[in-house]
Residue frames as a rotation matrix with the C-alpha (Angstrom) as fourth column:
UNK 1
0.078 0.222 0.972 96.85
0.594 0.773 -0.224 83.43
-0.800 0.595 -0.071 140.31
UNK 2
-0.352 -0.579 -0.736 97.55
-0.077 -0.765 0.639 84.56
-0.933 0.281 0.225 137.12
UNK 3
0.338 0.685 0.646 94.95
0.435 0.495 -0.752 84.25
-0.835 0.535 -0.131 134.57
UNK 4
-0.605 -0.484 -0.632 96.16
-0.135 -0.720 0.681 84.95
-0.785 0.497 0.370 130.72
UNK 5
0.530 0.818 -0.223 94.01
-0.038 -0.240 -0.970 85.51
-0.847 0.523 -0.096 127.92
UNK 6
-0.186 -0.700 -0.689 95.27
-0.186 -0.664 0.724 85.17
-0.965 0.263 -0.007 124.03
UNK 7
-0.045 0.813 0.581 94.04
0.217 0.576 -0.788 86.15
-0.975 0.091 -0.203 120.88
UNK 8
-0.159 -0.767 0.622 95.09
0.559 0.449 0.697 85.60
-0.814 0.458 0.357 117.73
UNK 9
0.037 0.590 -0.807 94.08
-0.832 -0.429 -0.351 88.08
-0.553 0.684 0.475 114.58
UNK 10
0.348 0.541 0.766 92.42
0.162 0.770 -0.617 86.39
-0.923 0.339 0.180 111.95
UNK 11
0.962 -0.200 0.185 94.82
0.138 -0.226 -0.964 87.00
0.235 0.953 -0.190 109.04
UNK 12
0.614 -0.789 0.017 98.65
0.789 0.613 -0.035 86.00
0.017 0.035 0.999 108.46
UNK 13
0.542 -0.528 -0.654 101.84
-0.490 -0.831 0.265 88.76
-0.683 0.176 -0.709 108.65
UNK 14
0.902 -0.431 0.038 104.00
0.151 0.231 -0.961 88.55
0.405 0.872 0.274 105.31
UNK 15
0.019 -0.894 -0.448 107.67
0.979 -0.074 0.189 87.82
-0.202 -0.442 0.874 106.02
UNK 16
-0.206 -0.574 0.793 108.16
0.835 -0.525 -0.164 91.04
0.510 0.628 0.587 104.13
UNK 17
0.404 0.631 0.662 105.77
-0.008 -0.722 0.692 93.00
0.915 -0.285 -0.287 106.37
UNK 18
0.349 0.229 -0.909 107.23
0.724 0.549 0.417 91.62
0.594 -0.804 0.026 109.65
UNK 19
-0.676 -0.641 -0.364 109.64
0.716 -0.688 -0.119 94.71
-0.174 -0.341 0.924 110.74
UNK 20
-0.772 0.451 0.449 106.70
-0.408 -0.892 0.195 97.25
0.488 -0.033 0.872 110.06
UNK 21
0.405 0.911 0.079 103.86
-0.196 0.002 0.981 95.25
0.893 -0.412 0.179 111.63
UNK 22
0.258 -0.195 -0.946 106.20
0.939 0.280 0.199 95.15
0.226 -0.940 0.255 115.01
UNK 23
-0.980 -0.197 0.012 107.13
0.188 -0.947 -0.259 98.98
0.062 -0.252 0.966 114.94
UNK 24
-0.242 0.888 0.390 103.00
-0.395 -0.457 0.797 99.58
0.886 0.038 0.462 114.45
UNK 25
0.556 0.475 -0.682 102.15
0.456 0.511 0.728 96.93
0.695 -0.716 0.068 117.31
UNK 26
-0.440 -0.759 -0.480 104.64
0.814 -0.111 -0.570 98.77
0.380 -0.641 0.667 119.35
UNK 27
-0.864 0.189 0.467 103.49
-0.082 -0.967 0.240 102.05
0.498 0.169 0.851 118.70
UNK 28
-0.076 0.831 -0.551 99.88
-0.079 0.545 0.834 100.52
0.994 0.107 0.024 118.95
UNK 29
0.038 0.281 -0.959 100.54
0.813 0.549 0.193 99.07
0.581 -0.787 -0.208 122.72
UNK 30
-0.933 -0.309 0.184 100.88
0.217 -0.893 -0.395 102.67
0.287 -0.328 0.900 124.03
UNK 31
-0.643 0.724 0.250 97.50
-0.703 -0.688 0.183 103.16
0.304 -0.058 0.951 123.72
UNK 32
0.161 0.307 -0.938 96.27
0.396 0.850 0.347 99.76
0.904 -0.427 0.015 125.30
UNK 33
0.400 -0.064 0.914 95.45
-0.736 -0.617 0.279 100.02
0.546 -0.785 -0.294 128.51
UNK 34
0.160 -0.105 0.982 95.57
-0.661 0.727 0.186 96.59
-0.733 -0.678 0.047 129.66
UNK 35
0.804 0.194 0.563 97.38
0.195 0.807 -0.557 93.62
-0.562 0.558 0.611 127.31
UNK 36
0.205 -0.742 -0.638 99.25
-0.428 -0.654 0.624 93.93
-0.880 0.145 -0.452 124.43
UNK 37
0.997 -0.077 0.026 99.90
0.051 0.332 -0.942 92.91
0.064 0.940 0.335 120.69
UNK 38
-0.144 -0.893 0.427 102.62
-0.317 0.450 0.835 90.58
-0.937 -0.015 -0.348 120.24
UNK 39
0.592 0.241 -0.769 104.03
-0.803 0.097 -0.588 89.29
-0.067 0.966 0.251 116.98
UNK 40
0.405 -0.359 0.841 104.88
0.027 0.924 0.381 85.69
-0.914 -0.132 0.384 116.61
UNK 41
0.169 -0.345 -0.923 107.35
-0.872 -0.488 0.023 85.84
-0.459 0.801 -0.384 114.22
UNK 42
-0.875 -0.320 0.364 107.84
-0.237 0.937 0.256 81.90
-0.423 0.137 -0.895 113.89
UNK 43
-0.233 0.845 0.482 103.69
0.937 0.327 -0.121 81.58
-0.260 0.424 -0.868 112.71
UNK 44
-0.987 -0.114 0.115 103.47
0.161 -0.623 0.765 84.66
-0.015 0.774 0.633 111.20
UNK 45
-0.083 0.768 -0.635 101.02
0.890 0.344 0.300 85.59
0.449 -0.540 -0.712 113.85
UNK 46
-0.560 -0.185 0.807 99.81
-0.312 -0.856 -0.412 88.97
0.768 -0.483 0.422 115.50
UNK 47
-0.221 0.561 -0.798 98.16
0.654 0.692 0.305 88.04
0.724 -0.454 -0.519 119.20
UNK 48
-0.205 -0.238 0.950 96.76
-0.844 -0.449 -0.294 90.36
0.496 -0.862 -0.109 121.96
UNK 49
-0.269 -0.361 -0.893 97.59
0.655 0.611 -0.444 89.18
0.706 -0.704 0.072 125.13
UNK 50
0.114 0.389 0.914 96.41
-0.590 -0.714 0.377 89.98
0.799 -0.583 0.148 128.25
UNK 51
-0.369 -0.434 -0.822 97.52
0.271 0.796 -0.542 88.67
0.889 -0.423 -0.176 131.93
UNK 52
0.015 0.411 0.911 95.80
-0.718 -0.630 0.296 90.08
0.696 -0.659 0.286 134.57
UNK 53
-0.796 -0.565 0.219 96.15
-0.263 -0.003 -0.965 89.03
0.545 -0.825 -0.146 138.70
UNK 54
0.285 0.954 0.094 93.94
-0.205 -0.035 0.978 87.45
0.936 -0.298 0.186 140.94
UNK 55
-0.446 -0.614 0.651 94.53
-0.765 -0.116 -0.633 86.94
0.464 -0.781 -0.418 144.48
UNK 56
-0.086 0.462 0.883 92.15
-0.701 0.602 -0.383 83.79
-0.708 -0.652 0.272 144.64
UNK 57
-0.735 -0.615 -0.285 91.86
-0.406 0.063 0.912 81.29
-0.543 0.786 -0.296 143.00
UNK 58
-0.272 0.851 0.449 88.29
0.796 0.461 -0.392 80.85
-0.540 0.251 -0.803 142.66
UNK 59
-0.983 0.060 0.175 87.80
0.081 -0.711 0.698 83.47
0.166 0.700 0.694 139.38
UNK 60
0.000 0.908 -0.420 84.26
-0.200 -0.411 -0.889 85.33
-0.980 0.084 0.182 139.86
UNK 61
-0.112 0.003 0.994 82.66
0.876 0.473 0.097 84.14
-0.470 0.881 -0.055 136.22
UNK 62
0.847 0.369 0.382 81.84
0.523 -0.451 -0.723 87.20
-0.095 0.812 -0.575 135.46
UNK 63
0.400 -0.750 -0.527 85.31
-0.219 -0.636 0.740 88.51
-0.890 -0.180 -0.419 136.01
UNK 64
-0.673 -0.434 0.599 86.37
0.276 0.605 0.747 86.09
-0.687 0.668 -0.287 133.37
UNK 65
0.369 0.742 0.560 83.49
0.908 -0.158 -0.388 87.40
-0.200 0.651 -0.732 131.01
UNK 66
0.823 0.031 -0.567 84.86
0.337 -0.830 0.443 90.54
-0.457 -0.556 -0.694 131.64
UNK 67
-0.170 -0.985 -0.011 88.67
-0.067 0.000 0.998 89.82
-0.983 0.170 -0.066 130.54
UNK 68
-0.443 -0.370 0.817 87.42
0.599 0.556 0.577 88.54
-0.667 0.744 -0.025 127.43
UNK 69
0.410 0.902 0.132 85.30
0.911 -0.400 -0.097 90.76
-0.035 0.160 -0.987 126.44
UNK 70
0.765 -0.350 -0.541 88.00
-0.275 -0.937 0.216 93.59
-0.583 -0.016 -0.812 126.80
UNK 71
-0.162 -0.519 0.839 90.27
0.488 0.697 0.526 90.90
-0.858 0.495 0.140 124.86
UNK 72
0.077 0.385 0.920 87.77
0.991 0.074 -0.114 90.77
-0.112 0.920 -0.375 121.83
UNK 73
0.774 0.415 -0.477 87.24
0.300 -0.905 -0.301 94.57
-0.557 0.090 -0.825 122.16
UNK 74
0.199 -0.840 -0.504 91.15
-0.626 -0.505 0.594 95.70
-0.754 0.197 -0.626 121.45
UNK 75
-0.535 -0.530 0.658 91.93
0.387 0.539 0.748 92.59
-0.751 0.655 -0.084 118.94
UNK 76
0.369 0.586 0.721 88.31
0.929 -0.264 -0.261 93.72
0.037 0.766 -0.642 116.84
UNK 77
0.778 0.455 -0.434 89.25
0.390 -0.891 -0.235 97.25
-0.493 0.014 -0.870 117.30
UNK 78
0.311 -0.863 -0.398 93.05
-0.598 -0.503 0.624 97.60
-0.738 0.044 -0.673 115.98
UNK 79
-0.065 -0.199 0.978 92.68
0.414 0.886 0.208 94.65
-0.908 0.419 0.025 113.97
UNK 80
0.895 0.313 0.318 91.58
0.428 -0.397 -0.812 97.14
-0.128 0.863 -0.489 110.74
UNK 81
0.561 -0.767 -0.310 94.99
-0.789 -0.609 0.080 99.23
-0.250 0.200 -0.947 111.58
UNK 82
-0.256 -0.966 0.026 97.17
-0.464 0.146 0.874 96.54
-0.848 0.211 -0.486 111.66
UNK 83
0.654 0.639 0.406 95.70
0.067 0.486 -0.872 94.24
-0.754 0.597 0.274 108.94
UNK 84
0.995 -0.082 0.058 97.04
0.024 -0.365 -0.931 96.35
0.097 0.927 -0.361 105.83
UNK 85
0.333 -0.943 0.019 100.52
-0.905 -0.314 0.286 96.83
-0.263 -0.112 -0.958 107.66
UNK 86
-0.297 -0.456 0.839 101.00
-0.313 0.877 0.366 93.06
-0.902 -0.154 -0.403 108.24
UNK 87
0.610 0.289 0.738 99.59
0.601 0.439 -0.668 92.41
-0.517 0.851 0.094 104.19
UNK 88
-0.784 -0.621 0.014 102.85
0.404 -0.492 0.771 94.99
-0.472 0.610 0.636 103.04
UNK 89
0.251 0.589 0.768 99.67
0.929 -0.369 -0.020 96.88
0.272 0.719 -0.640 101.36
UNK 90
0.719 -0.145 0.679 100.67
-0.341 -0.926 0.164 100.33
0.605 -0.350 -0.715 103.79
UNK 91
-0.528 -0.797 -0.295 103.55
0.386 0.084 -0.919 101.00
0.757 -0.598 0.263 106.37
UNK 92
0.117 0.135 -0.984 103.42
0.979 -0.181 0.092 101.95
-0.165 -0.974 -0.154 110.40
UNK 93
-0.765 -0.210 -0.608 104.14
0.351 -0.929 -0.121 105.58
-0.540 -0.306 0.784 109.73
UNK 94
-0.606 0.785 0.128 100.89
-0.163 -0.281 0.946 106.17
0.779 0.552 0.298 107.26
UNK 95
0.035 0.729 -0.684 99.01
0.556 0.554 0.619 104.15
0.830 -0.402 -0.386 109.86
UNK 96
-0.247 0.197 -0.949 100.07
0.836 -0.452 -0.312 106.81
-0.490 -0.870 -0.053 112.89
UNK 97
-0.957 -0.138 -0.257 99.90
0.116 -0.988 0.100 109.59
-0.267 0.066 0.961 111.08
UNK 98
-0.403 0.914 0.041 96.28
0.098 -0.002 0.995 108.81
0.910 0.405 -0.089 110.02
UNK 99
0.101 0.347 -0.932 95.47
0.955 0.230 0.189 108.31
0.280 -0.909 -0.308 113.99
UNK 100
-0.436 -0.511 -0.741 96.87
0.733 -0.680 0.038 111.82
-0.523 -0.526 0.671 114.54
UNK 101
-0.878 0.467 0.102 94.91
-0.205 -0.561 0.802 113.23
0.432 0.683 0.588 111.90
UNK 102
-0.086 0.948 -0.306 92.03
0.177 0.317 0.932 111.69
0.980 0.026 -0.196 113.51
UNK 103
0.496 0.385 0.778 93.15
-0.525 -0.581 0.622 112.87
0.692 -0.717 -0.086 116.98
UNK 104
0.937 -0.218 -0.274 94.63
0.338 0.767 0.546 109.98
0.091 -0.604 0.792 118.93
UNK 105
0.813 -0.433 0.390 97.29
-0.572 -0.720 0.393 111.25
0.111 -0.543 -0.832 121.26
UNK 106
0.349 -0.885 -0.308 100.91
0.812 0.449 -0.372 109.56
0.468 -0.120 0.876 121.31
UNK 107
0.608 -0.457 -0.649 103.70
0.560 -0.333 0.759 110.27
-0.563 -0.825 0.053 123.44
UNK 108
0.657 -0.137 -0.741 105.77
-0.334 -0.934 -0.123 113.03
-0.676 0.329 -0.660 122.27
UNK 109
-0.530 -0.807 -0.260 108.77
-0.710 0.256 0.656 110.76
-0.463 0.533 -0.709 120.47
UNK 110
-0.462 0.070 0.884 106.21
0.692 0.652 0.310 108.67
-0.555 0.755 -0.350 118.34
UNK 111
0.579 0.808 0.110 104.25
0.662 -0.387 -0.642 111.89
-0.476 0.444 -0.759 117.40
UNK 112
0.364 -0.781 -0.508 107.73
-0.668 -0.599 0.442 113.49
-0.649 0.179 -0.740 115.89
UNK 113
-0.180 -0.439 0.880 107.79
0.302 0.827 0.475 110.93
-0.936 0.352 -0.016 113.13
């Protein structure tokens, strides 16, 4: 069974912004363990997603408490980075290099920007 989980940020992407707030959400899913930030480019939407496997189909509730709850965590936590990208107020390369100043490890070809 395939249970999928998806949650929208609470704040529009600007047409103008759309090509930097999909290089940042790229960048961005690297460090996601589970899920991923997608950008609906048709609603001028950012969404994590998450799909996770079950081999029964009676879900354990608290599994399902569980999913969401690691949902809300990654949309509330990245939701300050991407924000400013997807309002054209900052670009994706200000936004990693600030993470890298602050420590946060990327693979070698996004930390060579």
């Amino acid at each position: 069974i395939l249970f999928q989980l998806s949650m929208p940020l609470p704040f529009p992407v600007q047409e103008s912004a759309m090509a930097d707030t999909a290089l940042l959400l790229h960048t961005l899913n690297l460090l996601v363990p589970v899920g991923q930030f997608i950008l609906s480019e048709q609603e001028g939407l950012v969404v994590f997603r998450a799909i996770l496997t079950h081999t029964d189909y009676d879900l354990a509730p608290s599994l399902v408490v569980e999913a969401i709850h690691m949902a809300r965590y990654f949309a509330t936590q990245f939701a300050t980075l991407i924000e400013p990208v997807a309002e054209g107020k900052t670009g994706h390369l200000q936004i990693i290099a600030a993470l890298i100043e602050q420590g946060v490890q990327f693979p070698t070809i996004v930390s060579k920007l």
